[in-house]
Structure formats: C-alpha cells, structure tokens
C-alpha positions in Angstrom: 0.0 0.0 0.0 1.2 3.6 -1.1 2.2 6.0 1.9 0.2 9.1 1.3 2.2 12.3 1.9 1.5 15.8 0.7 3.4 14.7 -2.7 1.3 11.4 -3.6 -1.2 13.6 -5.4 1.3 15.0 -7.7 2.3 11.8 -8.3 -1.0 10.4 -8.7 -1.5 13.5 -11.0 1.4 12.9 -13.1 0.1 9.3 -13.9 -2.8 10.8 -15.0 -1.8 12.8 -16.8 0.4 11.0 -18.6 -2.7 8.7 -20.3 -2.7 11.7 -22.7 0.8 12.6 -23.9 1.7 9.2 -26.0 5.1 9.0 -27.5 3.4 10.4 -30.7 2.4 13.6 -28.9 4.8 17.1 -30.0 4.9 17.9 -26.7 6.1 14.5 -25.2 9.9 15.4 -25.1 8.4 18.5 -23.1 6.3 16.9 -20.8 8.8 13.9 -20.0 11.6 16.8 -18.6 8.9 17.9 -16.9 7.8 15.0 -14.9 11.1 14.2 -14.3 12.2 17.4 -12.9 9.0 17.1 -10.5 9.7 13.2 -9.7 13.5 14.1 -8.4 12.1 17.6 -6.9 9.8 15.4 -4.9 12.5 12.3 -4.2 14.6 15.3 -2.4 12.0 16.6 -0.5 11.6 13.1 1.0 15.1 12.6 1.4 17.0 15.7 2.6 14.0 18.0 3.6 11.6 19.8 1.8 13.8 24.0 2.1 12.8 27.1 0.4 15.0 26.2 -2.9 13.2 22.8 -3.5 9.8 24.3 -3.1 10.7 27.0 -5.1 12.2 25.2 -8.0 8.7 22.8 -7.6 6.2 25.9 -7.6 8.3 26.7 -11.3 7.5 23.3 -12.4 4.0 23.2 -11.0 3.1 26.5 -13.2 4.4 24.9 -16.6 2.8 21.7 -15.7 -0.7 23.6 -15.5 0.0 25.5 -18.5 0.7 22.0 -20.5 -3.0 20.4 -19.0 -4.8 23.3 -19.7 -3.4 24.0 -23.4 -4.4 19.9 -24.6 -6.9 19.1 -21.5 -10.2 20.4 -19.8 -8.0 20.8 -16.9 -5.2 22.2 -15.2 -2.7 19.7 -13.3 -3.7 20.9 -10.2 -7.0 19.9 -10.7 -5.9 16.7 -12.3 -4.2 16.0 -9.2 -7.1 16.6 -7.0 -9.5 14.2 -9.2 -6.9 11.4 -8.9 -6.7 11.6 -5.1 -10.5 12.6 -4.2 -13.7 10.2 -4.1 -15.6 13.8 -4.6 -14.2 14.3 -7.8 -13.9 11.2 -9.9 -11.3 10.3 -12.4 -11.8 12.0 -15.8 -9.3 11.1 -18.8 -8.4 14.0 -20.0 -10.4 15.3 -23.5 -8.2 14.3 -26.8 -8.6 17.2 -29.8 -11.0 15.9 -32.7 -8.5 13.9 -35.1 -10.3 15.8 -38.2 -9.7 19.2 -36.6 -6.9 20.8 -39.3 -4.2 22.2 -37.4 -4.3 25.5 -35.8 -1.9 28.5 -37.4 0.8 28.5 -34.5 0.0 32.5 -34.3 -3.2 31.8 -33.2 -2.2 29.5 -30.8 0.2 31.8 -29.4 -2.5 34.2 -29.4 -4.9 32.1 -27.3 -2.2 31.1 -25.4 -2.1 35.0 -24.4 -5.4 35.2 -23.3 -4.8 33.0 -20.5 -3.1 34.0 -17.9 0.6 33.1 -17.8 2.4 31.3 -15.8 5.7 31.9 -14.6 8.7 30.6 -16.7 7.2 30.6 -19.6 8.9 31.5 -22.6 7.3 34.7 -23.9 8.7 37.0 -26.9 10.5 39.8 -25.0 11.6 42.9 -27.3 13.0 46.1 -26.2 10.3 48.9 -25.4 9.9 52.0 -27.8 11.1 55.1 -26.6 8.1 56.5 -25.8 8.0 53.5 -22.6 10.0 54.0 -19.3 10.0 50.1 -18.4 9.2 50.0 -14.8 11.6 47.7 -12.5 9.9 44.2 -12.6 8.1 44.5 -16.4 9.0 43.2 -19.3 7.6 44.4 -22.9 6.1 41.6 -25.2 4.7 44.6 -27.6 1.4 44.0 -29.4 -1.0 41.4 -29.1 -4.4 39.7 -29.6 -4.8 42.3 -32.6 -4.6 45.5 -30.4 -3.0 48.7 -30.9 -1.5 48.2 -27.2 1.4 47.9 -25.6 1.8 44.5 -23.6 4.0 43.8 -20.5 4.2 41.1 -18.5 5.2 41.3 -14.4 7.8 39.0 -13.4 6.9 38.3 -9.9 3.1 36.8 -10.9 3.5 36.2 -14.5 0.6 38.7 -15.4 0.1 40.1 -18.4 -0.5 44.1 -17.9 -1.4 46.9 -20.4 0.0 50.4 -20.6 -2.9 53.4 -20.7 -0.7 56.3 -22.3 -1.6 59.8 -21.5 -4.4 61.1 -22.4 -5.6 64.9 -22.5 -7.9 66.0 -19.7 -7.5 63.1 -17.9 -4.6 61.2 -15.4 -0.7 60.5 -16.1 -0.5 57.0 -17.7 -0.6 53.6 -15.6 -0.2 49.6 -16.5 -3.0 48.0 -15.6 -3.6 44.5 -15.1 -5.7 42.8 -18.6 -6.9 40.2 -16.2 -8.3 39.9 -12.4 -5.8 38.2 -10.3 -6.4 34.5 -10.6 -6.9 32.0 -7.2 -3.3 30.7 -8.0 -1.2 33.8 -8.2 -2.4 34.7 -5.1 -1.5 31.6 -3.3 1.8 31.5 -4.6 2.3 35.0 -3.3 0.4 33.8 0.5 2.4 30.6 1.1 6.1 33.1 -0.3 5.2 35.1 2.7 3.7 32.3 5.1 7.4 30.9 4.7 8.7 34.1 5.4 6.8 34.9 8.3 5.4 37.8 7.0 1.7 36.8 7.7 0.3 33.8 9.8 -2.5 31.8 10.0 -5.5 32.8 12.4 -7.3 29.4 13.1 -10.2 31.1 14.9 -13.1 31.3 14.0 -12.2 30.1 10.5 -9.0 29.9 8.9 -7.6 32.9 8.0 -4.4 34.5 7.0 -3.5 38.3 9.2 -0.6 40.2 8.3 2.1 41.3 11.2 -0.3 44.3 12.2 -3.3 41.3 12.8 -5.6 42.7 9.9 -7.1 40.1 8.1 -6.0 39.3 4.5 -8.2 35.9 3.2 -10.3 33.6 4.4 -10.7 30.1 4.0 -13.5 29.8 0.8 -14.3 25.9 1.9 -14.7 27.0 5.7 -16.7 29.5 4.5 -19.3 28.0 2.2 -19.6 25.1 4.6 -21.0 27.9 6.9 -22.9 29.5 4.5 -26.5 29.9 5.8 -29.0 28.0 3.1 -32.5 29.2 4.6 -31.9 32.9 4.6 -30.5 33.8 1.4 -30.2 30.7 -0.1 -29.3 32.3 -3.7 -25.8 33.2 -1.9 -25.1 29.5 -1.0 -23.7 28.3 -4.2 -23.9 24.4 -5.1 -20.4 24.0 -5.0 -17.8 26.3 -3.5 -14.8 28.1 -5.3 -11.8 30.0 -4.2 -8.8 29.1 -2.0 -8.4 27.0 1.0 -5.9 26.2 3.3 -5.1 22.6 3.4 -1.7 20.0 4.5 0.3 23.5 5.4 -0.5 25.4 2.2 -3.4 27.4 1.1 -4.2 26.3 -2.5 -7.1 26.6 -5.0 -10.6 24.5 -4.5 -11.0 22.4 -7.8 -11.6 24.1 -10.8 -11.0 27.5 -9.0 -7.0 27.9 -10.2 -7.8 30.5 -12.8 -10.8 32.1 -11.5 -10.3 35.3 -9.8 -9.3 35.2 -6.4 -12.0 36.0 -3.8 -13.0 35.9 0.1 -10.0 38.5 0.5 -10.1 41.6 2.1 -9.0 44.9 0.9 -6.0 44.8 3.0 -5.5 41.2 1.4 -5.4 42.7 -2.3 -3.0 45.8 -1.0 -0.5 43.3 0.4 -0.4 41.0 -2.9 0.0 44.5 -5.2 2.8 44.9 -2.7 3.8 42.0 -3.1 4.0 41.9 -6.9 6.1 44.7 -7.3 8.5 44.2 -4.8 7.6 46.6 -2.2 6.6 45.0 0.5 10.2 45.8 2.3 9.9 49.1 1.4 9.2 51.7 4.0 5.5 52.7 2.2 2.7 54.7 4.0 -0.2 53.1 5.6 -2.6 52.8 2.9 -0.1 52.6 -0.2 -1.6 50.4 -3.0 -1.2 49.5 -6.1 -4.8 49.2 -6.7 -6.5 51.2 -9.1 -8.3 54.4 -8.0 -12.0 54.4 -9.3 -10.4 57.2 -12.0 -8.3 55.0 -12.8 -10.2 51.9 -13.2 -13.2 53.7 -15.1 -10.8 54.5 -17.9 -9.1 51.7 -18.3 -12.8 50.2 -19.0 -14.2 53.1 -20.5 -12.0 55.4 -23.1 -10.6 54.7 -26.4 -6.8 56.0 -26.9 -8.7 59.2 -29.3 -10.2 60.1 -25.3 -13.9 59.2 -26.4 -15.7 57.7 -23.5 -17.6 54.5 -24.1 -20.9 53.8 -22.2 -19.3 50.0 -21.9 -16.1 48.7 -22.0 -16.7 47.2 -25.6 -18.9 50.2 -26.9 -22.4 51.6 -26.3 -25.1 49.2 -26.3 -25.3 46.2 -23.6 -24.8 42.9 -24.3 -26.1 40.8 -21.9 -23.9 37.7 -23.0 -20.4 39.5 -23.2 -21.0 39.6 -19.1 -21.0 37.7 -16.6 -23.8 38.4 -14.3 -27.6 37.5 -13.6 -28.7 37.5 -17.1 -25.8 35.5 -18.1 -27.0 32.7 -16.3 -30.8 33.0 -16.7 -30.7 33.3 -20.3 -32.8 36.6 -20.1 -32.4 39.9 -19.1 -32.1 40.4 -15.5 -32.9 44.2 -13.8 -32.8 45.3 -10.2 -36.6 45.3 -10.7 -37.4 41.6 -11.6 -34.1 40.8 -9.9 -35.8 38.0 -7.4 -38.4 36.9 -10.0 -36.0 35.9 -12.9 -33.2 34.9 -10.8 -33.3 34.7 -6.8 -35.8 32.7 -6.6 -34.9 29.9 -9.6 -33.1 27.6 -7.6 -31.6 25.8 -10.7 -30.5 29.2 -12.2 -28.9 30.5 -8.9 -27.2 27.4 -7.9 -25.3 27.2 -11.0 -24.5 31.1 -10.9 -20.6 31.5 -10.5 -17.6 33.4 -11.6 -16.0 32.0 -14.8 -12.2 31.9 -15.4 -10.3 35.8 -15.4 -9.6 35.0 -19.4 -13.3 33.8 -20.6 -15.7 36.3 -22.2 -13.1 38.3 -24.4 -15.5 39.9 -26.4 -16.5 42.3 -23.9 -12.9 43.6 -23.7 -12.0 47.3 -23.2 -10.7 49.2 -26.1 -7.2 48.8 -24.1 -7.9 45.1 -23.8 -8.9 44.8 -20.1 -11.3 41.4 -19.7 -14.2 41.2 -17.8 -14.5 44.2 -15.8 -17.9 44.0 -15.5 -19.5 41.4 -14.0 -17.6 37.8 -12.6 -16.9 39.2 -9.6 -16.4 42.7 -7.9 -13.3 44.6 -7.9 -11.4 46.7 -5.2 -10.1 50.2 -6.1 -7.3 52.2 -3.7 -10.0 54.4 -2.9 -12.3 55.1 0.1 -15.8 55.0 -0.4 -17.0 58.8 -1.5 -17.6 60.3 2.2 -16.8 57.2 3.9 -14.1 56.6 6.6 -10.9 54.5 5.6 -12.6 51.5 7.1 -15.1 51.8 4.1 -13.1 50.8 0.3 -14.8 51.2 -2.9 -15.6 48.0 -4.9 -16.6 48.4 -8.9 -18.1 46.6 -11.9 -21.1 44.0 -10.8 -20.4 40.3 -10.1 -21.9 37.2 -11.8 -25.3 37.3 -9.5 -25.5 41.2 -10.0 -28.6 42.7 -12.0 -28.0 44.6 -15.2 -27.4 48.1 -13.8 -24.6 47.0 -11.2 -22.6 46.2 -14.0 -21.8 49.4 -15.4 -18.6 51.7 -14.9 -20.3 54.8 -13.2 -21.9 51.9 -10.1 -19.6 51.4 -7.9 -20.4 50.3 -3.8 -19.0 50.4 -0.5 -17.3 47.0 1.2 -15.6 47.5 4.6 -11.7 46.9 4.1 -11.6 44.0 6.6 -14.3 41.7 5.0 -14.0 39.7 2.1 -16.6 38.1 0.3 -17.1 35.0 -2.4 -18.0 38.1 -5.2 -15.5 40.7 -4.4 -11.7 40.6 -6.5 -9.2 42.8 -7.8 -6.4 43.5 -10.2 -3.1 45.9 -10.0 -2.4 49.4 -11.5 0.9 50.7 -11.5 1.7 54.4 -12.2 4.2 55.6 -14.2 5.6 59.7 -13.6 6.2 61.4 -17.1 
C-alpha cells in the first residue's frame, strides 16, 4: 500500500496525466523533462527536507505543468491532481482534440495562449520597449498582441500580463493595468512566499484565516466558509459548489476548478498586500494605505476610453450585451434588472445554484478598447479608494459580479465594502503608475 504524503497527489496526478501525452504527442519530449524534474524535486524533499530552494524550484514546475494540462486538457494539473486523489471528484481522462480538426496556425495558438493568464517561466517574446516607454523595474515588454494597438508587458513576480494606458488629455498621467483579475493561484503562490517568510500567519479562529504582522485580516478560507454558509436565509448566496482558495496540508491552494478564476473571500488589506507584493515593495518603507490598486479614475478608464479620449458607455462600446458579461442574465438566459431581480433569478433555484464566476480570461468579447477582460461582472473589484464620504474602514468595490442585475454592472456603479471583509463576489487587479 502507497504512503500518502502531501506529494502522492502530484504523483497520482502525473500518472494521469500521462494517459494523454503518448510518444506520438509534439509535446512529449516537453512533458517527460517535466515530470522528471518534478519526480527528483519530490525524491529530495523526502530525502534531505523539503527548504525554500526545492519548493521553489517545484512551484516553477507546477506552473508549466498547469500550463501544459490546460493547453491539450479540460483541466489544469492541479485539478488533475485533486480528481486522482478525491472520491468527490472522480477520475476524468483527459479530452483528446478531434483527429479531423486541421491544425491551428501557431499565431493563433500563441494568441490564445495570451489570453490566458501566464504562468511563470514561460517563454514569452521579449523585445525592447519603444522610446516613448520607461519600463518599470519588474516589467517586461512583449509589444502588441491579440490584434490591439497596445502595448503588452508582463510582471515577473506573478507572470501577469499588464497593459499600458498612455496619456491622455484631460485626464490622469498614464498607468499599467492588469488585462486580467488576479487569478486563485497567483495569489497563493504570493500567500504561502510570505507564510514561509513569516510575513503573515494563519488565524485558526473562527475560521481559517491569514492576518498580516499588524493582525488585519488578508483571506479567508472559501471551503470553511461555504460550509458555513446559511441556506435558509438567502439561499441564492449558497452556491452548489464552493470556489476560491483554502488552506489545506500547510498550504493554502485553490478548490478544484478554481485555479484560474479570480481570487475571492479576500479583504482589501489582502489585495494591497499581494500588489505589494508583486512589485516588490513590501520591504519598502510605504505609508499606511499605499496600493497599487487602481483608483476608481483610474479603473473607469481603463474600462471606458478609447486612446482618441472618447468615453464609451461600456467597456466594448455603447449598447449592452447581456452575453459579453458575466452576471444574472448570463446565467438566466434573459435579461435580469434590479426590478425583476428575485423573479428571474433569486428565486430559480436551478438558475442561482449554478451562478458562479467564470475563469479571469473567458468572455473576451467584452474587452476594453485597451484590452482589459471582464470588468464588469464575474466578480467585484477593489479600487485604492475610500468610499465617497466614507471613513478609511469603508473601500470602494466596482463593476457587478456574476449574481449582479444589469445596472450593477456598469462603470459609473460602484459600492462600498468594509476593508476587513471579504466576500465569495469581491476581486481585484493591480495598476501601477508611471511619472512622465
């Protein structure tokens, strides 16, 4: 009989996975190095100890590994690994492409592949900025992509792919901003970096938590929390099947199927920390309530204005579109206003249950004229600022989540969350300003 240690699923993953990649496949020379580098990784940790350097080097291979599942499978390898090991989620061989499917132009592909979000260590075409571009410390420039007129970057420390809103008359100095919400795994890659650091700690009571070294909270456990969930109240809040990130064997990591959904049930002091984080600052000596969060300006443009300064109504123009966003109507299949809200929606148990937020890459058509995804709808977003005539305890959120009505998800909504709380619907991404 097997031992089980934290490293059997991997391994149990691994074989798995492998029922895909025959010695046919054109990544099979790939995936091999792969595996191997992950078998030894793990034969070390067993042997000598399981330091910073070996789980470091592992996290590297982990994130290529996930990219390589989810490019020819349904699945990432995390998740793969999870099915093999849980009764909950039974094995599922992973889907094979349709054998009469003509081969894909490999621009394309590399296309697609950028409208995912990338891991990091993977290889990416880095050129040298134009002129016009300071590149920040911690940025790289890939140039031009997915067919806009914008200039791509991607940050180091995540491996997130960012966008650069250039100056624009009338309105504020230019700023990268994240294309995508920050995903379930990039965020526990940066919590367990800093839980090995001893930069934030685990609160056990009531429910696990994570508090940073002044004891404000940061996340909270997403499976503690929808086991708690109260089903007779509001039972359209008590989703069938929970998401987000959990803490679990010493490491927080995503629930299955959450890895690249945006990362939720974390405070506002949890998304200042990770844009910290990110861009290297958190040794700095920064004030109080630094961020690098967008400010409501900031956000609203990045949704709203084309490069020529016209303001759109909607990210992708002026007329809604109820299926370029996730939210109510998305999942009722009709239009869903604050007025019929409970009729159409809260109280169709088959529609609400299924309601949920949807990877931080899906829905591309209702892209910004920058190329920012889903900013309306999915989930919520935290901006830097306070809410308008609020105290600092009270944080702006923006943009409607995926059990919003049809007016919450516009630009000019935005409510109030209290910075402490997190909830299931509430994410964010990073902005980063740059001086000219």
């Amino acid at each position: 009989m097997q031992i089980m240690d934290e490293f059997t699923e991997y391994e149990k993953g691994l074989k798995l996975l492998n029922q895909y990649f025959d010695k046919e496949h054109p990544e099979i020379l790939n995936f091999k190095s792969l595996e191997s580098r992950l078998n030894e990784n793990i034969r070390s940790a067993r042997i000598n100890g399981d330091n910073q350097n070996n789980k470091s080097d592992r996290n590297r291979i982990l994130n290529q590994l996930n990219l390589l599942s989810l490019k020819f499978t349904q699945f990432s390898f995390n998740e793969l690994c999870r099915q093999a090991i849980s009764e909950e989620y039974p094995l599922k061989k992973p889907r094979k492409p349709d054998k009469e499917t003509p081969e894909a132009n490999p621009n394309e592909q590399n296309q697609q592949e950028y409208r995912t979000v990338i891991p990091i260590g993977v290889d990416l075409p880095i050129i040298e900025p134009p002129g016009h571009i300071i590149l920040p410390p911690g940025y790289l420039y890939l140039g031009r992509l997915d067919g806009l007129d914008v200039d791509h970057f991607y940050r180091e420390k995540d491996g997130h792919i960012v966008l650069y809103f250039p100056q624009i008359p009338g309105n504020t100095k230019p700023f990268l901003i994240d294309k995508y919400a920050i995903t379930a795994t990039q965020f526990c890659n940066c919590l367990n970096e800093l839980l090995d650091k001893d930069i934030i700690k685990i609160e056990k009571y009531p429910t696990f938590s994570c508090i940073d070294k002044q004891e404000r909270p940061i996340v909270f456990d997403a499976l503690e929390q929808w086991r708690r969930g109260n089903t007779t109240r509001q039972p359209w809040l008590h989703a069938a099947k929970p998401w987000g990130i959990s803490y679990q064997s010493g490491r927080w990591q995503p629930a299955p199927g959450s890895e690249l959904l945006p990362v939720t049930n974390i405070t506002w002091w949890g998304a200042r920390l990770y844009s910290l984080w990110c861009h290297d600052r958190l040794e700095a000596k920064t004030r109080e309530h630094t961020t690098y969060l967008p400010t409501v300006i900031q956000w609203q443009e990045a949704a709203q204005l084309e490069i020529s300064g016209r303001r759109r109504r909607y990210p992708w123009g002026d007329t809604w579109r109820c299926e370029w966003v996730n939210h109510a109507g998305y999942w009722a299949d009709r239009e869903v206003r604050e007025e019929n809200w409970v009729e159409n929606w809260a109280t169709r148990e088959n529609i609400y249950q299924n309601t949920r937020p949807l990877p931080v890459a899906n829905i591309n058509d209702g892209r910004s004229a920058i190329g920012c995804v889903q900013m309306l709808g999915n989930v919520w977003e935290w901006c830097s600022d306070n809410f308008t005539g609020e105290s600092s305890l009270d944080k702006t959120v923006i943009g409607g989540a995926c059990l919003s009505p049809q007016e919450y998800c516009s630009p000019g909504w935005k409510t109030k969350w209290r910075s402490g709380h997190g909830s299931e619907y509430i994410g964010f991404r990073c902005c980063f300003p740059l001086n000219k």
